[in-house]
C-alpha positions as CSV (number, residue, x, y, z in Angstrom):
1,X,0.0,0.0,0.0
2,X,0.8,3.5,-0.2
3,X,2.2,4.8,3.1
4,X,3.4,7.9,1.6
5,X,-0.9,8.7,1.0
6,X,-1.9,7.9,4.2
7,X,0.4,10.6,5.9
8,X,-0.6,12.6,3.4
9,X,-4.3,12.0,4.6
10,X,-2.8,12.8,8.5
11,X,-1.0,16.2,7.3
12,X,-4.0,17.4,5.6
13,X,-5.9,16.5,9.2
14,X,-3.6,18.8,11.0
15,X,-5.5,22.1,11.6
16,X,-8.5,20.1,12.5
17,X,-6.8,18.1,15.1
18,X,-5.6,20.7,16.8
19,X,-8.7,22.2,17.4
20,X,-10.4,19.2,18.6
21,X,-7.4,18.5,20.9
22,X,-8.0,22.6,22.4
23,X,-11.6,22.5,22.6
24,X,-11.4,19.0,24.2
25,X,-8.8,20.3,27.1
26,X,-11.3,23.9,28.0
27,X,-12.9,20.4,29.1
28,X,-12.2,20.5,32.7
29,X,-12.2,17.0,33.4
30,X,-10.6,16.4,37.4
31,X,-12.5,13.6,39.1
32,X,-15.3,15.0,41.3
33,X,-18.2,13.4,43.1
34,X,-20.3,10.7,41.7
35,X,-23.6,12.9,40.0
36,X,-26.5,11.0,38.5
37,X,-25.2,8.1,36.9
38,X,-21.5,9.6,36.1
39,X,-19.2,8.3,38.5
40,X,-16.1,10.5,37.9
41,X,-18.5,13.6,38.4
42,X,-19.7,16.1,35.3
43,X,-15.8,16.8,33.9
44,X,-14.9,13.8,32.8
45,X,-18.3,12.6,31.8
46,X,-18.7,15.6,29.4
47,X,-15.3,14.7,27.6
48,X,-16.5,11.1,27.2
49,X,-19.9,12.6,25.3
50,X,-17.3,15.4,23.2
51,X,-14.9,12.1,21.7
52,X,-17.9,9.9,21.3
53,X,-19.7,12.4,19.0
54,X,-16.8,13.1,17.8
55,X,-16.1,9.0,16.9
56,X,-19.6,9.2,15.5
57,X,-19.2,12.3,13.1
58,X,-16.1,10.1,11.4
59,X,-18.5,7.2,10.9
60,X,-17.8,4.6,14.1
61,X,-19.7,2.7,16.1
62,X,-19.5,3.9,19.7
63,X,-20.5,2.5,23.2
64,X,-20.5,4.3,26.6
65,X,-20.2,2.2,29.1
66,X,-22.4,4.1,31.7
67,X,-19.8,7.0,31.7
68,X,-16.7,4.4,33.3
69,X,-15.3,4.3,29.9
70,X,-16.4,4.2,26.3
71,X,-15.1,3.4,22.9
72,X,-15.5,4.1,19.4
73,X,-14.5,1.2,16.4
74,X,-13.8,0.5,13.0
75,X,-13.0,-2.5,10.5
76,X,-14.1,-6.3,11.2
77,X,-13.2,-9.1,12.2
78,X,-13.1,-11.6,15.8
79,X,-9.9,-10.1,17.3
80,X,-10.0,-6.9,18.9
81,X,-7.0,-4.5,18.9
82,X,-7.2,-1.5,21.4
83,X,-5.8,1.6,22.1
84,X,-6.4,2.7,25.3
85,X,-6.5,6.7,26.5
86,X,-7.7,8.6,29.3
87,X,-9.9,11.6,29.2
88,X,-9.7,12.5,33.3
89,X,-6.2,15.0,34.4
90,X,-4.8,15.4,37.3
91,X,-5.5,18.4,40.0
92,X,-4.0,21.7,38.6
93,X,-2.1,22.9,41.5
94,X,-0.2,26.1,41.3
95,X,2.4,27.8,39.6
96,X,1.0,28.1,35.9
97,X,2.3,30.6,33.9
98,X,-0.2,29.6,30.9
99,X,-4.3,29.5,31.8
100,X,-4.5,25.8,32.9
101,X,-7.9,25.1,30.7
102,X,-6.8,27.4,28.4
103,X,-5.2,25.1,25.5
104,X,-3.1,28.2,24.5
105,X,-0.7,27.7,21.7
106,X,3.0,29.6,21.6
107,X,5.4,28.7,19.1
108,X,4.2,25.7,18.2
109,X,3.4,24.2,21.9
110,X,0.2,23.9,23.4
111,X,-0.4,24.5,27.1
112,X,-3.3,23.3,29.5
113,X,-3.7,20.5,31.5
114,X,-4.2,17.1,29.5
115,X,-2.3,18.1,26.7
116,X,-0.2,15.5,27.4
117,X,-1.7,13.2,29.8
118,X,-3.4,12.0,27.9
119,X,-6.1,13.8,25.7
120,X,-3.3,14.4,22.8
121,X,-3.7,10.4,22.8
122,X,-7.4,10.3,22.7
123,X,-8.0,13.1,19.9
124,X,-4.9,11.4,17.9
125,X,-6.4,8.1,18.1
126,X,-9.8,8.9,16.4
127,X,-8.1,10.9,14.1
128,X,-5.6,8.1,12.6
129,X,-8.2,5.7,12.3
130,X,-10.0,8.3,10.6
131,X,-7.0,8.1,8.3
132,X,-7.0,4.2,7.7
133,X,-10.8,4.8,7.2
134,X,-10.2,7.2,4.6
135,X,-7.2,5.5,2.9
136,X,-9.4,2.5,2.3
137,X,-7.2,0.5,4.3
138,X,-9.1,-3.2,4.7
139,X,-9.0,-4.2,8.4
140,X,-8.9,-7.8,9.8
141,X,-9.1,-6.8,12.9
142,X,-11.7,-4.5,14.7
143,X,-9.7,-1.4,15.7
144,X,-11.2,-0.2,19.5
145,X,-10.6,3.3,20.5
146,X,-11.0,3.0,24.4
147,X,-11.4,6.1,26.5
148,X,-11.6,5.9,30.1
149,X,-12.5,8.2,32.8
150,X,-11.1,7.2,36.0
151,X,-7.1,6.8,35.4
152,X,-5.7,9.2,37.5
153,X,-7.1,8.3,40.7
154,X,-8.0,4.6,40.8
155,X,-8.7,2.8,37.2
156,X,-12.2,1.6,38.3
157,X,-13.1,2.5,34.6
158,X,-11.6,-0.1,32.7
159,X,-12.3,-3.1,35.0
160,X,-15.5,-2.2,35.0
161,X,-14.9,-1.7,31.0
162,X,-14.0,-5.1,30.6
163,X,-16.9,-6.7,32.9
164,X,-19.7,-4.8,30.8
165,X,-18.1,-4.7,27.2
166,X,-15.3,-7.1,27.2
167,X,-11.5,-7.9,27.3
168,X,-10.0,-7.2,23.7
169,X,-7.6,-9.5,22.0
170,X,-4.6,-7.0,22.7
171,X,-4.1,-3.5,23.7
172,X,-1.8,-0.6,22.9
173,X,-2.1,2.4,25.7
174,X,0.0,5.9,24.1
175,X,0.3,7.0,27.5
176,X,4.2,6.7,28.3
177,X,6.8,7.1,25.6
178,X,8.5,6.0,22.3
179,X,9.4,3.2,21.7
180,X,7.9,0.5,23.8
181,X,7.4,0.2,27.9
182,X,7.7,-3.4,28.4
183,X,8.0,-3.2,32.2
184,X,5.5,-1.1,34.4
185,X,6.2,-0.8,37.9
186,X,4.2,-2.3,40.8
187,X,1.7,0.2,42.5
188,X,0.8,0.5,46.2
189,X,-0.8,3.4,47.9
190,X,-0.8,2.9,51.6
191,X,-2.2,5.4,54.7
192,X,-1.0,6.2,57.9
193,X,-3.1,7.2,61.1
194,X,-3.1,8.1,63.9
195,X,-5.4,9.7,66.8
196,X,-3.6,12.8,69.1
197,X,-3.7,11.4,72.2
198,X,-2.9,15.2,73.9
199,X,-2.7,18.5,73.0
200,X,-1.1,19.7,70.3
201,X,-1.0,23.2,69.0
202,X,-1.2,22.0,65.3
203,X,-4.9,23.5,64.0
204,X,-4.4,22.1,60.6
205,X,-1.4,21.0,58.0
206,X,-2.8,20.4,54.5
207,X,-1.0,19.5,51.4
208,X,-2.1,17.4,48.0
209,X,-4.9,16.5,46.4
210,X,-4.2,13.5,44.6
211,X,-1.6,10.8,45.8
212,X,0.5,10.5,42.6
213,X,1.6,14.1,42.1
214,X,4.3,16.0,44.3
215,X,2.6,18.6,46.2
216,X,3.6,21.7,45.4
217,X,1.8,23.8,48.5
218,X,1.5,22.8,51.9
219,X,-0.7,25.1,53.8
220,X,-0.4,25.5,58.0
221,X,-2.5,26.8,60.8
222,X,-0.3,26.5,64.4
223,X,-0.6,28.2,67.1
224,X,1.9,30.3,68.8
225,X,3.8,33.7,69.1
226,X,5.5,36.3,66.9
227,X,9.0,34.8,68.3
228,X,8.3,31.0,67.4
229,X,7.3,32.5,63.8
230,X,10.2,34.4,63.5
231,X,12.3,31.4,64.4
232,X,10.6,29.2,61.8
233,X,11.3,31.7,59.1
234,X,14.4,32.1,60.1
235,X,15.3,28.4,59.8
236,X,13.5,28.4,56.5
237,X,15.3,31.1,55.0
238,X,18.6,29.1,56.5
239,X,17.4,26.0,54.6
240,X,17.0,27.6,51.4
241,X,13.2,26.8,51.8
242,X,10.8,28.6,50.1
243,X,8.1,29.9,53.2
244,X,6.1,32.7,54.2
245,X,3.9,33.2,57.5
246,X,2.0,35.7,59.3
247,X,0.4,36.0,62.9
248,X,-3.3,36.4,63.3
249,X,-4.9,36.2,67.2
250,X,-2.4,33.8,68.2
251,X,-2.7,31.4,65.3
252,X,0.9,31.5,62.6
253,X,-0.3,30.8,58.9
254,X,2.9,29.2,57.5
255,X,2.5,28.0,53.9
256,X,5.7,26.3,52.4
257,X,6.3,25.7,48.4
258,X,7.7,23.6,46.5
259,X,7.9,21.6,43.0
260,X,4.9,19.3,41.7
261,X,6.3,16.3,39.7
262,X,4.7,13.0,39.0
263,X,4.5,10.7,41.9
264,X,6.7,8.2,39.8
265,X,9.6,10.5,40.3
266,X,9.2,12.6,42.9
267,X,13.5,12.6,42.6
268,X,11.8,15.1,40.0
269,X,10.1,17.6,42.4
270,X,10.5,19.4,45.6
271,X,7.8,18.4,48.7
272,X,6.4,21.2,50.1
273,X,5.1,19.0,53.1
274,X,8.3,17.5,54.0
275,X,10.2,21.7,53.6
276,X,7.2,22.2,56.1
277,X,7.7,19.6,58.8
278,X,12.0,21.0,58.0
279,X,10.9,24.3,59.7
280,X,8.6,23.5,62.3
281,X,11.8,21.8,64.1
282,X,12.2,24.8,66.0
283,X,9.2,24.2,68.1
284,X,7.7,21.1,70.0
285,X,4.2,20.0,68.4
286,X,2.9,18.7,71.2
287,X,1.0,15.3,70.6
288,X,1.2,15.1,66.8
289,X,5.3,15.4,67.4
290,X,5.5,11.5,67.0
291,X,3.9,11.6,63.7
292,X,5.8,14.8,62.5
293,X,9.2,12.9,63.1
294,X,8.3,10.0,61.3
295,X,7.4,11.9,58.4
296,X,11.3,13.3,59.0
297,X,13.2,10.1,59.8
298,X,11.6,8.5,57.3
299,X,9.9,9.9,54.4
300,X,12.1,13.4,54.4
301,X,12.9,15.2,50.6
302,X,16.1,12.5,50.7
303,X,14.3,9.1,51.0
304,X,12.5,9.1,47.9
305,X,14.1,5.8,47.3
306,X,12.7,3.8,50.0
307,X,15.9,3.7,52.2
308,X,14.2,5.1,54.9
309,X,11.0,2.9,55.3
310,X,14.1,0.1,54.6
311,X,12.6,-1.0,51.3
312,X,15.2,0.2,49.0
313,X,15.5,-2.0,45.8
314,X,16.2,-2.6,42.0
315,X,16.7,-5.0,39.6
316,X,17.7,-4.9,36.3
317,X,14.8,-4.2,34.1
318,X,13.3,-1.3,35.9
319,X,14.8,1.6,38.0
320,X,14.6,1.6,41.4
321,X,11.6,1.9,43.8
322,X,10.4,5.4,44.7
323,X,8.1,6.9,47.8
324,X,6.3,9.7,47.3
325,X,4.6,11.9,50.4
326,X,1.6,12.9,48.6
327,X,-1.1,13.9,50.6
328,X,-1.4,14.9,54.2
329,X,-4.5,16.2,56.6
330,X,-3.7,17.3,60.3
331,X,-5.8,18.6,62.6
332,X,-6.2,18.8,66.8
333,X,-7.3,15.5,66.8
334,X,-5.8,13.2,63.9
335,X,-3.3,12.7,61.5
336,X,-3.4,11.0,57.8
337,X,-1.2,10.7,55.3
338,X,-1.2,8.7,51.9
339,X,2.0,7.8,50.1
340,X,2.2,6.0,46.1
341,X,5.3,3.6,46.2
342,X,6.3,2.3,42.3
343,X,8.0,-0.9,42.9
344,X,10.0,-3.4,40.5
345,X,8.1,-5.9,39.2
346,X,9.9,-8.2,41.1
347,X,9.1,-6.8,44.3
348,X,7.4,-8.3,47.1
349,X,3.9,-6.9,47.7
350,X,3.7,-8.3,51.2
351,X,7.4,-8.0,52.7
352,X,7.0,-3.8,51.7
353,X,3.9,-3.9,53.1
354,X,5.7,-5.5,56.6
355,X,8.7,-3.4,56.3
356,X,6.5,-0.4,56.3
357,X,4.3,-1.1,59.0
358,X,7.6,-1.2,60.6
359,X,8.9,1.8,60.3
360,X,6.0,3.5,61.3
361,X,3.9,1.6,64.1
362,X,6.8,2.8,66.5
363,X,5.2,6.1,66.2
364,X,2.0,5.2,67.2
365,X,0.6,4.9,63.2
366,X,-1.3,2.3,61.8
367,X,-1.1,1.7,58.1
368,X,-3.6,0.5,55.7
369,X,-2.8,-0.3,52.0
370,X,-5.7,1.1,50.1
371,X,-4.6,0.2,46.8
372,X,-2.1,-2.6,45.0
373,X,-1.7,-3.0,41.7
374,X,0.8,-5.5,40.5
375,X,3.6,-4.7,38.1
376,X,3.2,-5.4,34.3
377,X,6.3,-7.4,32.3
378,X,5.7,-8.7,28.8
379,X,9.4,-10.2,27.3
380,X,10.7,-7.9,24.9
381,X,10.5,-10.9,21.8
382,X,7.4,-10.7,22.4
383,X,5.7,-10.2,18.8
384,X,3.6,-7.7,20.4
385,X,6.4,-5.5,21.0
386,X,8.6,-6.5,18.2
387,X,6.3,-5.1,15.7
388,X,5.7,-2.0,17.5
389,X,9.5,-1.5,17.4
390,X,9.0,-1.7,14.1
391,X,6.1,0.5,13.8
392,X,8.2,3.3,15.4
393,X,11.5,2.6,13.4
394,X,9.8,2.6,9.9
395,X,8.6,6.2,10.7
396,X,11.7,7.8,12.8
397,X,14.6,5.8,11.7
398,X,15.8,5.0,15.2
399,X,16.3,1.8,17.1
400,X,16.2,3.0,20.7
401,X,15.3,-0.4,22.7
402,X,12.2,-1.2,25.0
403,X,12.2,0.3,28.2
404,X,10.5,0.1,31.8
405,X,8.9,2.3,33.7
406,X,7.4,3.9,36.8
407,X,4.5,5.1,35.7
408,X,1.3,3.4,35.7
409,X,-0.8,2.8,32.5
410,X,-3.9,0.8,31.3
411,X,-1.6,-2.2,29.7
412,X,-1.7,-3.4,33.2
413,X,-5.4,-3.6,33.0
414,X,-5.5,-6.2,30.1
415,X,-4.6,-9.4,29.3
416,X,-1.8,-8.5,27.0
417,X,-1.1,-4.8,26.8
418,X,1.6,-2.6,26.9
419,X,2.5,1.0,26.5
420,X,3.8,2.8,23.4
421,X,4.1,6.8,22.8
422,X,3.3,9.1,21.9
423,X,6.0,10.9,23.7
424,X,9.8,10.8,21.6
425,X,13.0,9.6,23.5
426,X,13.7,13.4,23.5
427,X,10.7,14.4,23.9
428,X,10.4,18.9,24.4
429,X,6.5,17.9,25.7
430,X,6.5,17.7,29.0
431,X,5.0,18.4,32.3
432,X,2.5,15.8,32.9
433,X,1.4,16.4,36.7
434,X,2.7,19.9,37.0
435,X,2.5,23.4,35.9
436,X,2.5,24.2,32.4
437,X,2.0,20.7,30.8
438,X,2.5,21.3,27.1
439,X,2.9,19.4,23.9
440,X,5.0,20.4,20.8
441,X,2.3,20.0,18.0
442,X,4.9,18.8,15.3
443,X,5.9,15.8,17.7
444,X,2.5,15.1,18.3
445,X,1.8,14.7,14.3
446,X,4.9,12.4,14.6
447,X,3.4,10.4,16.6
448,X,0.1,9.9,15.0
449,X,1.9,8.6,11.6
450,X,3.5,6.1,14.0
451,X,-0.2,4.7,15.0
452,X,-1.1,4.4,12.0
453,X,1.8,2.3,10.8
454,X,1.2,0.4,13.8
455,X,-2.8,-0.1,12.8
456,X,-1.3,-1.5,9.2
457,X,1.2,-3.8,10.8
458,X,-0.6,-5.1,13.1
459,X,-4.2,-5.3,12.1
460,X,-4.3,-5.6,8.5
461,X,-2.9,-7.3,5.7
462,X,-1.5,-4.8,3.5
463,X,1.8,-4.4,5.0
């Protein structure tokens, strides 16, 4: 076939797509509380209903499956092949520079939250098989454009997906980076608690608003006196800590910042809790002191790796485990805090789990594990990844090698999955999790020709 046509058919789509991709991203789609019969709230919901319309305008078939997920789907055949995006983003937190919803574009970059995690995906999906459509490119497969709702904070949507709809025969999730992630890292989220069993003159510490991100802003209410304020500032401007406070009847208002990063490198960012809990070491906190210096012993700015929870580890298909402090709410009376650990895949759910409980019962904390997701590994012969290899070499000329990861995708929600793009090895989109997320439309178009190589390799005959 010609291949040279059918990114001709993508180029001539690339005005259109961009507008799709900007109105879907004024889309403000952060999870919110369940509202007659959408689960993920109205955002996400709403950009469900935009791609399936859209899907439909271009001639698919389309299914919601009750606002968890949906799909739209093209060609024939009994196998399925899927591609897998996500339509929900991550909280916006502070710091932007660009109007977060805004889907500006400067110099060839687009910024707003989603660009690249992961509506580029979605939009460039239904846009390539639009292509393959239009090329007249004969399917023997039935090409599934999946679009889920609930990635960021859980994946309920595609378990639920596949209990409803139905497990496809393989699936490709552009939610990583070129070439192919063979290796996803395990994924447990674990709490600790604890009732103050005295005084304390901690009125509130909050920080985070989604476990997987690096919070950014960690906001205080403590009481005490002009000295003790002075002395925290004081150690703060010592530590190179960015801080401000003021003094209001008695109460100090101390807000530290930091650097958001994704919780599967928080190496990456700069924890505006842990820069908090720095400062206040200048003062006793009473009853929630215990919890404060377990937070510092144990998950301070340094331990990122584990090493302090004594959980440290690596092996050689993945990079090592990482701890991020993600979310914390204090008040008089109790503690919580949630941490995301991204672990090897040939960790040990259960000895982490022990080792942890370790570290922090001395303190008086109980922990509970409120999510585990085990780690994904497909071989890299697998054919599945060989031909995607291909896929990416026959459009970029280079042979970088499969590679593992911390993030966590969809491919881990399937029988046989695995992630692929749409991100290059050097890669100027960025900023998935943080301020000023952007993508570089000319990599993005990139990437779409390397989908629809993939569709032809792997899910038709004319190769």
């Amino acid at each position: 076939m010609d291949l040279n046509r059918l990114d001709a058919i993508l180029d001539s789509y690339k005005d259109e797509m961009t507008i799709s991709l900007q109105e879907l991203v004024r889309i403000p789609s952060i999870q919110e509380a369940p509202l007659g019969g959408k689960p993920f709230g109205e955002g996400p919901a709403k950009a469900l209903d935009y791609v399936l319309e859209k899907a439909e305008k271009f001639g698919f078939s389309t299914v919601n499956d009750e606002y968890y997920a949906g799909h739209a789907e093209y060609g024939q055949g009994e196998e399925i092949m899927a591609f897998l995006g996500h339509l929900d983003v991550v909280p916006l937190g502070t710091g932007w520079h660009y109007p977060p919803f805004g889907a500006e574009i400067h110099d060839g970059v687009m910024y707003g939250r989603g660009t690249t995690d992961n509506k580029c995906s979605c939009i460039m999906s239904l846009y390539v098989l639009r292509a393959i459509k239009e090329a007249g490119i004969r399917l023997n497969k039935r090409v599934r454009l999946i679009f889920g709702c609930n990635e960021e904070t859980g994946m309920e949507d595609i378990p639920h997906y596949v209990a409803h709809i139905g497990q496809p025969t393989f699936g490709v999730v552009p939610d990583s980076g070129f070439p192919v992630c063979f290796s996803e890292k395990g994924i447990q989220r674990m709490q600790f608690d604890c009732d103050f069993a005295g005084e304390t003159p901690v009125l509130s510490i909050t920080a985070g608003e989604a476990v997987n991100v690096v919070p950014d802003t960690c906001v205080s209410e403590i009481k005490g006196d002009e000295e003790t304020l002075k002395a925290i500032l004081a150690n703060a401007k010592m530590l190179g800590i960015t801080a401000n406070g003021t003094l209001e009847n008695g109460v100090m208002h101390i807000t530290t910042s930091g650097l958001a990063a994704h919780g599967s490198r928080p190496q990456d960012g700069v924890n505006a809790v842990c820069a908090l809990l720095e400062i206040l070491k200048v003062m006793n906190l009473g009853a929630a002191e215990n919890a404060a210096n377990f937070l510092r012993e144990h998950l301070n700015q340094t331990q990122w790796d584990g090493h302090g929870l004594n959980i440290k580890q690596e092996n050689k298909d993945s990079d090592a485990l990482t701890v991020n402090l993600g979310i914390i709410r204090v008040d008089s009376k109790h503690f919580m805090a949630q941490i995301d650990l991204r672990e090897p895949h040939t960790a040990d759910f259960e000895q982490i789990g022990a080792n942890v409980k370790a570290s922090c019962e001395p303190y008086g904390l109980k922990l509970t594990v409120f999510r585990a997701s085990p780690a994904l590994f497909v071989d890299k012969n697998d054919e599945l990844v060989v031909k995607l290899q291909a896929a990416y070499k026959a459009v970029t000329g280079r042979d970088e090698q499969p590679f593992a990861m911390g993030g966590g995708t969809y491919a881990r929600k399937l029988k046989k999955a695995v992630a692929f793009g749409p991100s290059l090895p050097d890669s100027k989109s960025g900023g998935a999790h943080a301020p000023d997320e952007h993508l570089v439309l000319n990599e993005w178009f990139t990437a779409a020709k390397i989908y629809a190589r993939t569709i032809v390799l792997l899910a038709s005959d004319e190769k």
